[in-house]
C-alpha positions in Angstrom: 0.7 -1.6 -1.8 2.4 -1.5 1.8 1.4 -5.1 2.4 4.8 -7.7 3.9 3.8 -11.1 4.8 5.9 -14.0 5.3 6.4 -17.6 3.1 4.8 -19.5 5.8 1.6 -17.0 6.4 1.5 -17.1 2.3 0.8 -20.7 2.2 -1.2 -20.8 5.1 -3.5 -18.4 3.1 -3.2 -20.3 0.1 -4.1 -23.4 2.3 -7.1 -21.7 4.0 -8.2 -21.2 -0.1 -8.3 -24.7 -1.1 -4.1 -25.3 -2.2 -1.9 -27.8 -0.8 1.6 -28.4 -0.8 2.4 -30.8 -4.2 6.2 -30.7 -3.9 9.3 -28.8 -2.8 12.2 -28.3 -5.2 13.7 -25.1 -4.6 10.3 -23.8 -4.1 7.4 -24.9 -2.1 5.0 -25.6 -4.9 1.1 -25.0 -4.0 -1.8 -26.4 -5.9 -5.6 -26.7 -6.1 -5.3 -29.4 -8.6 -5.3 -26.9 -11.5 -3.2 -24.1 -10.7 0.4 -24.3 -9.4 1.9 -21.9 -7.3 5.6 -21.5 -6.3 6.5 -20.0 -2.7 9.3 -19.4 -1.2 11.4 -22.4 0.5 12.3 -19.8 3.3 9.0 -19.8 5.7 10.4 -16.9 7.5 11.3 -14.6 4.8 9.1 -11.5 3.9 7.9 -11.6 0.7 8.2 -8.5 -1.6 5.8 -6.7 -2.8 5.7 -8.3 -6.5 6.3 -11.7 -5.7 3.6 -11.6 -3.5 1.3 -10.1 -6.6 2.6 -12.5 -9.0 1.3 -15.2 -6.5 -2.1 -14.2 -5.7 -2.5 -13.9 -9.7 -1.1 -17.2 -10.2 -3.1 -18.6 -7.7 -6.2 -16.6 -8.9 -7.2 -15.1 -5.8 -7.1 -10.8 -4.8 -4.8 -8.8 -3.3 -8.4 -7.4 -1.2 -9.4 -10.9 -0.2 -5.9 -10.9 1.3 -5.6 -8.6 3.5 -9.3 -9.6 5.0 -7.7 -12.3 5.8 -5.0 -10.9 7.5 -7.4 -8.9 9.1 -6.9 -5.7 7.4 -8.9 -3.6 5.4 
């Protein structure tokens, strides 16, 4: 996949599809009112490669849609 981003870009892309922050536990947890997505507590860290999978699935979005928004193709 070849694709890093950090915690903090990950919920501002999460936030730019409709998901706001519901609560932080040890987690930031992301929601649209039906789905809930955990992110990292650590806004700086890069996520890897499978966690950030596992959260574009969870939050029903693509790994394409993605990287349009982070301008790449």
């Amino acid at each position: 996949m070849g694709l890093t981003i950090s915690a903090k870009d990950m919920m501002r892309y999460l936030e730019a599809r409709g998901f706001y922050l519901a609560r932080t536990t040890g987690h930031h947890i992301m929601t649209d009112g039906i789905r809930k997505v955990p992110v990292s507590k650590h806004p700086t860290e890069e996520l890897k490669p499978g966690t950030i999978r596992g959260i574009i699935k969870s939050a029903g979005l693509t790994i394409e849609d993605l990287k349009e928004w982070m301008g790449r193709e």
